[in-house]
VEXBA-871223 format. One record per residue (C-alpha): residue number from 1; residue in three letters; x, y, z. Coordinates in steps of 0.5 Angstrom, whole numbers. Example, Ala and Ser with C-alpha at 12.3 -4.5 7.8 and 13.67 -1.06 7.14 Angstrom:
BEGIN
resi  resn  east  north  up
1  ALA  25  -9  16 .
2  SER  27  -2  14 .
//
This chain:
BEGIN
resi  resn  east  north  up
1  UNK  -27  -65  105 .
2  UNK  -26  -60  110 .
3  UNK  -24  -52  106 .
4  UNK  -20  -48  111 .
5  UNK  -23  -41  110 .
6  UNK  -17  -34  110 .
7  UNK  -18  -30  117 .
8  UNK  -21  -24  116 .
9  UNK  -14  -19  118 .
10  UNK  -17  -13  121 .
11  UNK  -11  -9  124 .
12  UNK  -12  -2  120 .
13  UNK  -10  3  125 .
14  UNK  -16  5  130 .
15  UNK  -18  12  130 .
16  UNK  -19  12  137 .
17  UNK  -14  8  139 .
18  UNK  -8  14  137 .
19  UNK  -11  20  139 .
20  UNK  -11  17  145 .
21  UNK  -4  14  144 .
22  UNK  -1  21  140 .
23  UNK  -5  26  144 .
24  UNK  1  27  149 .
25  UNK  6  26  144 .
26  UNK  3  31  140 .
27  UNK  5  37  145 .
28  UNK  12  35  143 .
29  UNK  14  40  138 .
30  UNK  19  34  135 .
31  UNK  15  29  134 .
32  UNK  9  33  132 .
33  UNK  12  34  125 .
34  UNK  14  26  124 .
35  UNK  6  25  125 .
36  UNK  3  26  120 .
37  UNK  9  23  115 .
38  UNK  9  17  120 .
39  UNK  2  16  119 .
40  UNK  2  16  112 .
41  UNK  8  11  110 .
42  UNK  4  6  115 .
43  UNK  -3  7  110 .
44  UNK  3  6  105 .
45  UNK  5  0  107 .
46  UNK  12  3  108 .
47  UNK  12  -1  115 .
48  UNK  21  -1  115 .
49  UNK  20  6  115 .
50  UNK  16  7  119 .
51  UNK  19  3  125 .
52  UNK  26  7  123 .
53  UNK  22  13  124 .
54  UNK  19  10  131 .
55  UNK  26  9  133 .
56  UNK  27  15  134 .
57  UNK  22  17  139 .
58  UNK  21  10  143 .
59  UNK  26  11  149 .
60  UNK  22  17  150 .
61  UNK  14  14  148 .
62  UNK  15  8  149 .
63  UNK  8  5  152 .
64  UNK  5  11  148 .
65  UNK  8  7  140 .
66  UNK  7  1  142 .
67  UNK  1  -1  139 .
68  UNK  4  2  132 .
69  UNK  9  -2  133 .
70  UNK  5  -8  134 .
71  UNK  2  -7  128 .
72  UNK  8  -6  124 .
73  UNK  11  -12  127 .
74  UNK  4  -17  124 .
75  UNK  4  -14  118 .
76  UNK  12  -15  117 .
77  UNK  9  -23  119 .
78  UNK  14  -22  125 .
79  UNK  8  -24  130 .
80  UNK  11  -26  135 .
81  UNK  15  -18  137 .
82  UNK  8  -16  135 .
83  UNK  5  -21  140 .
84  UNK  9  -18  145 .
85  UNK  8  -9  143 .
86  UNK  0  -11  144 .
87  UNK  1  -14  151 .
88  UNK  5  -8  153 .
89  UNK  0  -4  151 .
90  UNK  -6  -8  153 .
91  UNK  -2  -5  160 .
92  UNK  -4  2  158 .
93  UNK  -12  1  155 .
94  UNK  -14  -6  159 .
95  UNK  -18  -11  155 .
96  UNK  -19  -6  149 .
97  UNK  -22  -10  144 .
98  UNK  -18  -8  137 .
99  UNK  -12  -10  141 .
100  UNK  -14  -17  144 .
101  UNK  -17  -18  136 .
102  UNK  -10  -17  133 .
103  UNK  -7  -21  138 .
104  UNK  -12  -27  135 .
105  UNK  -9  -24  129 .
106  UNK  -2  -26  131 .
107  UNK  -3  -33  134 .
108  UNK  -7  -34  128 .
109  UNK  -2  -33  123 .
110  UNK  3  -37  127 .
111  UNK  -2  -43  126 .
112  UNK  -4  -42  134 .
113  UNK  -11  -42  133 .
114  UNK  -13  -44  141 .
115  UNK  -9  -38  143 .
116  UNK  -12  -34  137 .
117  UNK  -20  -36  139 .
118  UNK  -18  -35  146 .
119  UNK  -17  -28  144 .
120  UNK  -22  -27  139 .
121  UNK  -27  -29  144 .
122  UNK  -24  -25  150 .
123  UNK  -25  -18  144 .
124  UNK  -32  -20  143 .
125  UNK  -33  -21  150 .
126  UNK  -30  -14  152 .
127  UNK  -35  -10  146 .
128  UNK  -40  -15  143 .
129  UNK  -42  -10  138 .
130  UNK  -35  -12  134 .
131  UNK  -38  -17  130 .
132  UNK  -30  -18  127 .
133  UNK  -28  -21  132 .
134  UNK  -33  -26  132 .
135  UNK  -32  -27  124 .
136  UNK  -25  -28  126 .
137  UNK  -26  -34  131 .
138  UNK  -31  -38  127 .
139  UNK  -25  -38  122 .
140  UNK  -19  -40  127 .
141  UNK  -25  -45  130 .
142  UNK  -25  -48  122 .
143  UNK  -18  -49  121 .
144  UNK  -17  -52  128 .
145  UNK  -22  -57  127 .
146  UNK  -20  -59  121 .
147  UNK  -13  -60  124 .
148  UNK  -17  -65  129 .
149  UNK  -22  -68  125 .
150  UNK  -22  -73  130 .
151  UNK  -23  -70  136 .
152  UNK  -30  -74  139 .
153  UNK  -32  -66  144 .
154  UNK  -29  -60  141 .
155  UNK  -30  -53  143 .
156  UNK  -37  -50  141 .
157  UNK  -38  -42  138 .
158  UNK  -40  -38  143 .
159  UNK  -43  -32  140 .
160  UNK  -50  -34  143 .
161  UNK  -51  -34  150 .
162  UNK  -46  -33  156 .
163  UNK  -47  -40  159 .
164  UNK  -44  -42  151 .
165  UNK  -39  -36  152 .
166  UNK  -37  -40  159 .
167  UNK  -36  -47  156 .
168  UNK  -33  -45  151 .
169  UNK  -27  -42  154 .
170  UNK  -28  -49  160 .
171  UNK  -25  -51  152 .
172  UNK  -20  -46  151 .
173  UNK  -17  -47  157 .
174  UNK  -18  -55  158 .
175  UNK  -14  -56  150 .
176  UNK  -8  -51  153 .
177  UNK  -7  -55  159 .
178  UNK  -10  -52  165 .
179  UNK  -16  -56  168 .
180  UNK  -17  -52  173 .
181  UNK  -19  -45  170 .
182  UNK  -23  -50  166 .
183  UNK  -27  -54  170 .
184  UNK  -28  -47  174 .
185  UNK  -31  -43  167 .
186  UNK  -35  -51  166 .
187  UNK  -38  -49  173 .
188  UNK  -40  -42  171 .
189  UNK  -43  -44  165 .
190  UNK  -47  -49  169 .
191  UNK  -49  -43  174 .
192  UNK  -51  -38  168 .
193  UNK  -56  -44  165 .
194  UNK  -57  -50  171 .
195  UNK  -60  -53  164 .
196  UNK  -55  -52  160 .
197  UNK  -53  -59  159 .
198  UNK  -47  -59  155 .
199  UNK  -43  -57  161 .
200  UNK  -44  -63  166 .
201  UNK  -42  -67  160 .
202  UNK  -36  -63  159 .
203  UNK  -34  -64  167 .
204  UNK  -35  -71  167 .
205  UNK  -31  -72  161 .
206  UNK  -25  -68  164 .
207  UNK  -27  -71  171 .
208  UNK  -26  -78  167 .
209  UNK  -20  -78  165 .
210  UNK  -17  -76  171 .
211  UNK  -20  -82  174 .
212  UNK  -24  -78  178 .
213  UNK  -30  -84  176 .
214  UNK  -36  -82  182 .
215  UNK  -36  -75  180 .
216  UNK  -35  -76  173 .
217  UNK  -42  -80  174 .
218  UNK  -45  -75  178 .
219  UNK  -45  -70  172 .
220  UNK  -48  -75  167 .
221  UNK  -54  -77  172 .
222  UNK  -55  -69  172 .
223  UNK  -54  -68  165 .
224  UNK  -60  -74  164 .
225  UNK  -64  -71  168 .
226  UNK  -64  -65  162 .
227  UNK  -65  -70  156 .
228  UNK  -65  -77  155 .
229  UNK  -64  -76  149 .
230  UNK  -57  -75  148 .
231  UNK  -53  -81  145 .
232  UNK  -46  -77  146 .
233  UNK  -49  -77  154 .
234  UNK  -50  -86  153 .
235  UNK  -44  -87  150 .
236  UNK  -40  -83  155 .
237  UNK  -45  -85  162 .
238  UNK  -43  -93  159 .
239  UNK  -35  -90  159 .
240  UNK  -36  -88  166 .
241  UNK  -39  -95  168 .
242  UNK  -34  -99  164 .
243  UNK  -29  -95  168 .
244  UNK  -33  -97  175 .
245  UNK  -33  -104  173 .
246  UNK  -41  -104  172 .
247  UNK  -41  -108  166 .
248  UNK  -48  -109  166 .
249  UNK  -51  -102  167 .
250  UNK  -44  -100  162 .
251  UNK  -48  -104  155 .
252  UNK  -54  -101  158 .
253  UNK  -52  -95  156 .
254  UNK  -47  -96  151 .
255  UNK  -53  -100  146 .
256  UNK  -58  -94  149 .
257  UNK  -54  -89  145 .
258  UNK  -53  -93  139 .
259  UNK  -62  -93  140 .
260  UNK  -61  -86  139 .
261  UNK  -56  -86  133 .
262  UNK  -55  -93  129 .
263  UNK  -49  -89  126 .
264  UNK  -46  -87  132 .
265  UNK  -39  -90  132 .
266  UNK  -36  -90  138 .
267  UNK  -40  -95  143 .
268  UNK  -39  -100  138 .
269  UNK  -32  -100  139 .
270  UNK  -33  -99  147 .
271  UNK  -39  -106  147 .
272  UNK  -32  -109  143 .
273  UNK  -28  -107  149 .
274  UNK  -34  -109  154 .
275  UNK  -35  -116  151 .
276  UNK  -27  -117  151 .
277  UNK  -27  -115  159 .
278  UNK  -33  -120  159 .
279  UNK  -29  -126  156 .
280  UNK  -35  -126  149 .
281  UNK  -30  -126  144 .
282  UNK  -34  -127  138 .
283  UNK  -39  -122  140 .
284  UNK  -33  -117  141 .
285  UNK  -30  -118  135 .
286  UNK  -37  -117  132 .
287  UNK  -38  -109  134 .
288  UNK  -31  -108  133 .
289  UNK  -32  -110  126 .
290  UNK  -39  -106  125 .
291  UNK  -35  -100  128 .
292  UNK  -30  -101  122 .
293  UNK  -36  -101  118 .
294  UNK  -39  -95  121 .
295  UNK  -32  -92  122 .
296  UNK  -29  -90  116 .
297  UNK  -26  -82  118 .
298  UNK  -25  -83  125 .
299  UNK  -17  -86  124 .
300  UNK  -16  -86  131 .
301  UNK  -22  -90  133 .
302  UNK  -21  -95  127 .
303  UNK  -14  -96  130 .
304  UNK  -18  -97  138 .
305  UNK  -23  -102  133 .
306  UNK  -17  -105  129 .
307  UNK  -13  -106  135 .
308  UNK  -18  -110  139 .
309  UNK  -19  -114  133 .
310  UNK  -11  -116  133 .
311  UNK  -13  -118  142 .
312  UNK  -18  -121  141 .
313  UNK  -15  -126  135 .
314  UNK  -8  -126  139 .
315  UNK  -13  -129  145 .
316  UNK  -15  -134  139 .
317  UNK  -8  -136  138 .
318  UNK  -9  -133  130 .
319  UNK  -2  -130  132 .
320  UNK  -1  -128  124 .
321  UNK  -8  -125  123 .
322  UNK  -7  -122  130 .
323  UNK  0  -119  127 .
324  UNK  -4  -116  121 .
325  UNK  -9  -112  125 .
326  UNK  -4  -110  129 .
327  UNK  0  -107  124 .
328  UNK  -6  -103  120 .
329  UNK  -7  -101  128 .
330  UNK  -1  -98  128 .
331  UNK  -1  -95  121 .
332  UNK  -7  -91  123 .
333  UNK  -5  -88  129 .
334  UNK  3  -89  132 .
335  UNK  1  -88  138 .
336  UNK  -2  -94  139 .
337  UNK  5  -97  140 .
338  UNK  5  -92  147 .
339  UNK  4  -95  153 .
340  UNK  2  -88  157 .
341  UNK  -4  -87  151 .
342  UNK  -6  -93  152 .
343  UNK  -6  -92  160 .
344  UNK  -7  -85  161 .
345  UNK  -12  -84  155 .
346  UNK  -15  -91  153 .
347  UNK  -16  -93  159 .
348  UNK  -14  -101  157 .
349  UNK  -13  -106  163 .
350  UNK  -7  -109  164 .
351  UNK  -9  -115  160 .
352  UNK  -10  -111  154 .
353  UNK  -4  -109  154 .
354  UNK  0  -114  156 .
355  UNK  -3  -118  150 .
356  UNK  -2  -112  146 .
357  UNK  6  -112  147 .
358  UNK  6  -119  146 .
359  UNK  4  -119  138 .
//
């Protein structure tokens, strides 16, 4: 079982930070005397009293105090007025990596780890000195891989070398909806490393699942060409084939992976699909079984394995079995029951639906 490990929350006051913030708001005699008070009731962790004391002042330094303010607002657990104060005053000390770090923090503690490693990844980035940062991401990455157990490509840490640093951020931005900058910084990673092969897997991967076949394939047989020795690349060059509706090269690939990793789940499901599409039932039913064998974590993919099981017998005409497999399928992941997952994501044929529904 996956522990999630405590983020490390690094927002004590920078030194730096407020002397440039309060060198300017020291030369107002006023407040020149709440300094020091102010100051002390934050190290004091008296942070209502400190943001009463900032109110004061805020109509009139408002850019200047809203870094203190931010950090009040994160240790009071209101995260996301604190989100907002740091954005303000990343307007003041662009990409200042404690400020893009304590917006991690808050994303964080608000259980956005997509968002909190964009920013723990963006604060290293700007001082890769700041090894905080980089502690920070690899806990948010931990926890957001124990939230996704199956997940079958996940986001890799990147403190190692830029073409790393670039396909991780392709990652960031494909998980939070934006293709585009993601297939850009996939490119970039690319260009950084012309034999970093990961990233030609990545693209075809998001290439795929636009449907965008051709291209997808163009980037495995790049990626081939690195390492022929990668099963995650047979499986997804058999995925490709499967969609092009080359069969023969798409078993070629599929058991090619499965040489290469015996335990290797998935291309046993997808030579169940294969084999479903090429009319041999019985071999079909054969791997998906081995997969549920093999497979006893991955519950979305145990519940692609039972439901073709359920297909292949409702085309047996074993309507209860049929009914049975499909039952645990649904049970093990929900969205089996939504024809847009199984179009859109699995990629099932008409007919496989149609069989489906009718169960």
């Amino acid at each position: 079982m996956r522990k999630a490990k405590c983020i490390i929350l690094t927002i004590l006051l920078s030194v730096n930070m407020l002397n440039n913030n309060y060198s300017i708001i020291a030369q107002d005699l006023s407040y020149e005397s709440d300094i020091e008070y102010i100051l002390t009731k934050y190290l004091l962790e008296d942070y209502q009293e400190v943001l009463r004391l900032l109110n004061k002042h805020y109509s009139e330094y408002q850019n200047e105090l809203a870094y203190l303010y931010g950090l009040c607002y994160l240790k009071l657990n209101m995260n996301r007025i604190a989100i907002d104060y740091f954005n303000n005053t990343l307007a003041e000390h662009e990409n200042n990596y404690e400020v893009l770090n304590n917006i991690g923090v808050a994303y964080f503690k608000e259980n956005d780890y997509i968002n909190a490693m964009k920013y723990f990844h963006l604060s290293f980035i700007s001082n890769t000195d700041y090894v905080i940062a980089q502690d920070n991401y690899n806990v948010a990455y931990d926890n957001f891989i124990s939230k996704r157990e199956n997940e079958t490509i996940r986001p890799m840490i990147p403190f190692t070398e830029t073409s790393t640093i670039y396909n991780s951020l392709g990652w960031f931005y494909y998980y939070s909806g934006d293709f585009h900058n993601a297939i850009y910084y996939f490119k970039k990673s690319i260009d950084e490393d012309k034999n970093y092969q990961f990233s030609y897997i990545s693209l075809a991967y998001i290439y795929d699942e636009g449907n965008n076949f051709e291209t997808a394939l163009d980037y495995l047989k790049a990626a081939e060409k690195i390492d022929e020795n990668n099963p995650d690349l047979y499986n997804n060059l058999g995925i490709v084939y499967y969609h092009l509706v080359d069969y023969e090269k798409s078993e070629n690939a599929f058991k090619k992976a499965i040489l290469l990793n015996y335990r290797f789940a998935e291309p046993y499901n997808n030579l169940g699909f294969l084999y479903f599409e090429k009319g041999q039932y019985n071999i079909s039913e054969e791997y998906f079984k081995k997969c549920l064998e093999i497979n006893l974590d991955n519950k979305k993919l145990r519940a692609e394995s039972m439901a073709g099981l359920a297909i292949i017998n409702m085309k047996n005409r074993n309507i209860d079995q049929a009914k049975t497999f499909k039952e645990s399928s649904l049970r093990l992941d929900y969205r089996m029951n939504d024809i847009k997952y199984l179009t859109n994501i699995l990629k099932w044929s008409k007919e496989l639906i149609e069989i489906w529904r009718n169960i």
